[in-house]
N, C-alpha and C positions, 0 to 999 in steps of 0.2 A: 465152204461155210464152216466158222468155226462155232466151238459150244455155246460161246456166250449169244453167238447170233443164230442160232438154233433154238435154244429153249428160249428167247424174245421173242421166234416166229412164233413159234406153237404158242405161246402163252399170249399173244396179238390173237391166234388165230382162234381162241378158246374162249378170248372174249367176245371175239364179234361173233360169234358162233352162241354166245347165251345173249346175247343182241335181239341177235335174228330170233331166238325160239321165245323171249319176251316180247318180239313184236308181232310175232306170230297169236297170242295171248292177249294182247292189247288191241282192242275193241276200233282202237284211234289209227292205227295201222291197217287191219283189217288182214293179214296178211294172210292168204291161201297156204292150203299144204304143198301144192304144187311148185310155189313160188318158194315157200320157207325151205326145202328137200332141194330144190335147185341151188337159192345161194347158201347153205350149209356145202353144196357139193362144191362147189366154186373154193369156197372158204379152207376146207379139209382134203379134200381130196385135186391134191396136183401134185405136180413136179418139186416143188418150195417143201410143202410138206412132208414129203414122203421122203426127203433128202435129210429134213430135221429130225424127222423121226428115226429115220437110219439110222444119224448121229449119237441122239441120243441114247437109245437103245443098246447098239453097236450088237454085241454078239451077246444073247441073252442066253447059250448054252453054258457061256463062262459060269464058271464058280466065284462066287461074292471073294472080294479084293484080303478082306479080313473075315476067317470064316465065324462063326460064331457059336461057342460052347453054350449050351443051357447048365444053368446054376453058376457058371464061371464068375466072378468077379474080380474085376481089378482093381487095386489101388496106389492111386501115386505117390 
């Protein structure tokens, strides 16, 4: 998987995941917590995801790529 079809998933996965908890809210759905906490789990938590998130994430011990002075500024 690469980046750009990693943050696609998650951001696929982010949306149908505020879907599901608007129809959960929605009178016209009816949708139970049981059913809403199921397909959220479907949604977020599998194999696809946990692999994008790797991705994206990667090694969150690393130190930021450009560290960042307070009061610093640049100019070009």
């Amino acid at each position: 998987m690469r980046m750009n079809e990693a943050l696609l998933a998650l951001t696929e996965a982010v949306r149908l995941a505020c879907l599901e908890i608007e129809c959960y809210y929605d009178d016209r759905c009816r949708g139970t917590p049981e059913g809403t906490i199921k397909r959220l789990t479907e949604l977020l938590c599998n194999k696809d995801m946990n692999a994008a998130m790797a991705l994206v994430l990667g090694d969150q011990e690393s130190p930021p790529m450009v560290p960042e002075h307070e009061g610093e500024m640049h100019h070009a």
